[in-house]
N, C-alpha and C positions, 0 to 999 in steps of 0.2 A: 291368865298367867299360866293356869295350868296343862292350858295346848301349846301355848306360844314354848314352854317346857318343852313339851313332846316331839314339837315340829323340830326343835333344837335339837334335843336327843337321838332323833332321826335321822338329819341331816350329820350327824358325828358319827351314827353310826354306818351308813353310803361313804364317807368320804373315808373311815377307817378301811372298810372293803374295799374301794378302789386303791388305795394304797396297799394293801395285803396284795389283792390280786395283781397290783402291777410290778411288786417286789417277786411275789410267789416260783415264776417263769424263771428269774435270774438266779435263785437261790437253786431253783429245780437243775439249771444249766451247770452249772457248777458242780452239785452234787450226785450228779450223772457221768463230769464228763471223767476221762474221755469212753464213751461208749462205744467207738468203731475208732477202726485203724485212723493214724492221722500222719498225713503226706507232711514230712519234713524237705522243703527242695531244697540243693545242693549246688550254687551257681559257678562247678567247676566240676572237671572228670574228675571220677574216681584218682585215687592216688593224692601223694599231698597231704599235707598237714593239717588243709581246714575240711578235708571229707576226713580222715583219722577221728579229729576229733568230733565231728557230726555221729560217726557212725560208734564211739568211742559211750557217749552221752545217750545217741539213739537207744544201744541195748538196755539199761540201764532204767532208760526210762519206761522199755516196754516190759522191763521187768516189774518196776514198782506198781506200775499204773494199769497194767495189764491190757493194754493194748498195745499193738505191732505201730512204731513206729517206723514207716515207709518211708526210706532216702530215694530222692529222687534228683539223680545228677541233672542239671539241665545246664550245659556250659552255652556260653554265645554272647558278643555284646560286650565282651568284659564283664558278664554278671549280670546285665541289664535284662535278658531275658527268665532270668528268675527271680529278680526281683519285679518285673512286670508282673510276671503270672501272679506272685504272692500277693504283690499290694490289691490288685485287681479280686483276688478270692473273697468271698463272703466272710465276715470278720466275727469265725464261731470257734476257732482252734484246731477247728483241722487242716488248715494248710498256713503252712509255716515258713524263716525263710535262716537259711544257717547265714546268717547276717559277716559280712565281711566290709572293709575299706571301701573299696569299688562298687559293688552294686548296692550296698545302703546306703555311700553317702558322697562317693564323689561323685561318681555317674549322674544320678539325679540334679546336681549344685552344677554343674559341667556342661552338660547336655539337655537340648531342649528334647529331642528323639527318644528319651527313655520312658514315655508314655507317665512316670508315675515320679512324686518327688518325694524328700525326704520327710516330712510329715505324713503321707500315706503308712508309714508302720507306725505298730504300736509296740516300745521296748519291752523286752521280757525279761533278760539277764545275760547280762555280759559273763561269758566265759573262760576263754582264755585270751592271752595276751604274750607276744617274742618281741621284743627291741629289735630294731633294725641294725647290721651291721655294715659298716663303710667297707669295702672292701676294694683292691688295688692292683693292677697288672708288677707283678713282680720285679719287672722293668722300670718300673714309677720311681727315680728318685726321690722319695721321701720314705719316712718309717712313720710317720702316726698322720691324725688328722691335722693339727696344726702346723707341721710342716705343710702338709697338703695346701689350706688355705694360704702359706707365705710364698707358695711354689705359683699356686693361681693367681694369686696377686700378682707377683712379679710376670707372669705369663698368661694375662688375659683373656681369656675366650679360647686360651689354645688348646686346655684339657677337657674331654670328653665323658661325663657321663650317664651309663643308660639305663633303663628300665625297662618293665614290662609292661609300659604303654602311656599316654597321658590323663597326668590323674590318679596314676596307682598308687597303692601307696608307697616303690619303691620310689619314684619318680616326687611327689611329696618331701620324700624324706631330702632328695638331692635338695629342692627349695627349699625348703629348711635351714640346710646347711648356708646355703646363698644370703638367706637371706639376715643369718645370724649373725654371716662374718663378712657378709660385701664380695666375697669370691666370687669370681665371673667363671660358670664351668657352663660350657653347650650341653643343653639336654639331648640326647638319642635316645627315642622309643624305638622298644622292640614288641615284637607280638608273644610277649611271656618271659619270665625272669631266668627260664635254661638258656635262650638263643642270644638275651644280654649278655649273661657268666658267659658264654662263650666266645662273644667279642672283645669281653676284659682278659682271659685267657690267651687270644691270638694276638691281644693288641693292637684291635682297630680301635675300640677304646681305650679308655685311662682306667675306669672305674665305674661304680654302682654301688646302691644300697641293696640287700637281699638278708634273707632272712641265714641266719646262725648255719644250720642242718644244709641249706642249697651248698654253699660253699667248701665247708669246712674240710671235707674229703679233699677238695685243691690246694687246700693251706699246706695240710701237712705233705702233699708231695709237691711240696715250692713251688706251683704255680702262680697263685695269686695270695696277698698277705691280709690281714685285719689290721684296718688303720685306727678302728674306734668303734665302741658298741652306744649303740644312738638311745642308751635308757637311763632308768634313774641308777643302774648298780652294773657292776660286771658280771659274767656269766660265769657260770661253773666249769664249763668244758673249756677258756680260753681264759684265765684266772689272772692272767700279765699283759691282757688285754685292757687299758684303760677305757673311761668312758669319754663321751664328749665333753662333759661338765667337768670332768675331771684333768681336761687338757684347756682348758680356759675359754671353752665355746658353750656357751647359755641358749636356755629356749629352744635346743634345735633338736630335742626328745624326737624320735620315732619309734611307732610299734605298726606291727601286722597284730589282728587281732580275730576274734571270733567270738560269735554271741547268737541269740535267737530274738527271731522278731517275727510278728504274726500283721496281719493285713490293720489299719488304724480303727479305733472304734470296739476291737474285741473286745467282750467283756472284761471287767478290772477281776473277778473271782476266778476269772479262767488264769488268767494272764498268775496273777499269786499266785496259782496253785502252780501253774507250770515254774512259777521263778524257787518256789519251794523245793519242788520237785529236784531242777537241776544241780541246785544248788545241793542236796543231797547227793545227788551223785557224781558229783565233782569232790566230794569228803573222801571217802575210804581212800587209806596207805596206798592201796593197789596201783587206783589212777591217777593219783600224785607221782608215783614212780613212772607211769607209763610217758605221760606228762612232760613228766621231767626231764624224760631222757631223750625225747623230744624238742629241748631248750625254752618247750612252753611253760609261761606259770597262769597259774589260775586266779581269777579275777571275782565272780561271784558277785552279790549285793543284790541290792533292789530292783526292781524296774525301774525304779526314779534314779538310781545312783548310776544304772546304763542311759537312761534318757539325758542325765546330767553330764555324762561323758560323751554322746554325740553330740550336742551343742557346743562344747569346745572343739572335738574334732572338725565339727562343719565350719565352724570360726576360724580357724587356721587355715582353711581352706579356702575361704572368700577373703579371706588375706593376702594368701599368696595369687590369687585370680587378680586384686586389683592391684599388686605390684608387679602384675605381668610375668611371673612366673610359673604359673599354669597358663595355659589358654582355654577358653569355653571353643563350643561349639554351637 
């Protein structure tokens, strides 16, 4: 009894070390990192609302954490090409991807060509978030979005409008609208949401979804109007602006948004500590004003309260795929 003891005590105490030893690495990982600069990619140029807020969060955090976090634009693909690289990176925390609409989530559901799908990241935290706004050639007989839907109705297929590209999320928001209210409006993609506005401006189109700040310079010198802010509230800079839900159009919410997401598989200690991290420096007065004035509002939460947010988003999107309102590739 007294070895068969022994042999037991032994054997508990090999399997406690192997367990120490194998935890030992992930704890050491965590409370090291980050120890060298760490490449944040940016899958759009410089300029723009979602490199602002990358580079906004960037300092912030190489302030707390004390190392240089490196933006690294890499445009192409509508995004697919940095969300390739990312997914594709060794999944330690040093290469990151400033997570948007396009290259995390419709690109991937969309496209067989974009080498990497949406399970390859691992969510980190959702940062910020703009409502999409309707926006309307001046010329457009209607004044809101519900006019708009009894105008397309009565004039089927005749109004035009366009986006920056298929799939985006200006483009999204138009099916959206379609498919909330039975409206029959032709998609036109463009190669970016300047060269759209500027065919809602001349008038080859009708109309487009774009975010608050693209536009709003045209509003006020009557070029193009605001028919409807596609969120849950109206905005501050456009206060007599109603929203969709509030003109009797349900479910047809859009946002542009912005968050951080690292290659699938990163550590969960890394991953907390960076959701920690941002989420502190998304608090101070400062960058709430900065933010703000910007039309963006801040979002925050968990990794799991972002992973729970792209699974609706990617849902609305193989929605609209099988009602033939997007097309794959």
């Amino acid at each position: 009894m007294r070895i068969q003891n022994r042999l037991t005590f032994a054997l508990l105490l090999c399997a406690a070390s192997t367990v120490a030893m194998a935890q030992a690495p992930k704890a050491g990982i965590a409370a090291d990192y980050p120890n060298k600069p760490v490449r944040w990619v940016i899958p759009f140029p410089p300029g723009g609302s979602v490199d602002a807020v990358a580079r906004l969060v960037g300092q912030k955090l190489g302030e707390t954490l004390g190392q240089q976090f490196v933006l690294d634009n890499r445009s192409g693909a509508g995004g697919s090409l940095a969300g390739q690289l990312v997914a594709r990176s060794a999944p330690d925390g040093y290469t990151l991807l400033v997570a948007n609409p396009g290259p995390s989530i419709n690109n991937p559901l969309l496209s067989k060509d974009t080498g990497y799908r949406v399970a390859d990241f691992e969510p980190i935290v959702f940062m910020t978030y703009t409502p999409l706004v309707l926006y309307a050639n001046s010329a457009l007989p209607v004044n809101n979005a519900r006019e708009l839907v009894d105008y397309a109705r009565a004039n089927p297929d005749k109004l035009n409008g366009g986006s920056s590209g298929n799939g985006s999320s200006l483009h999204i928001g138009l099916a959206l609208l379609q498919t909330a209210t039975g409206a029959r409006i032709t998609h036109v993609p463009y190669k970016g949401a300047a060269p759209a506005l500027n065919a809602v401006l001349s008038g080859q189109i009708q109309l487009m979804y774009t975010t608050l700040t693209t536009g709003l310079g045209h509003v006020k010198a009557g070029r193009v109007k605001i028919l409807a802010i596609a969120g849950a509230k109206r905005l501050t800079a456009v206060p007599n602006v109603s929203t969709l839900a509030e003109q009797g159009i349900k479910g047809a919410e859009a946002l542009s948004w912005v968050g951080m997401v690292g290659p699938a598989k990163t550590p969960r200690a890394i991953v907390d500590r960076l959701n920690r991290e941002v989420n502190k420096a998304l608090a101070p007065a400062d960058v709430r004003e900065i933010l703000d004035r910007q039309g963006l509002e801040i979002a925050g939460g968990s990794p799991q309260d972002f992973g729970a947010f792209i699974k609706v988003e990617s849902a609305k999107l193989e929605k609209l795929v099988k009602a033939g309102l997007v097309q794959t590739e």
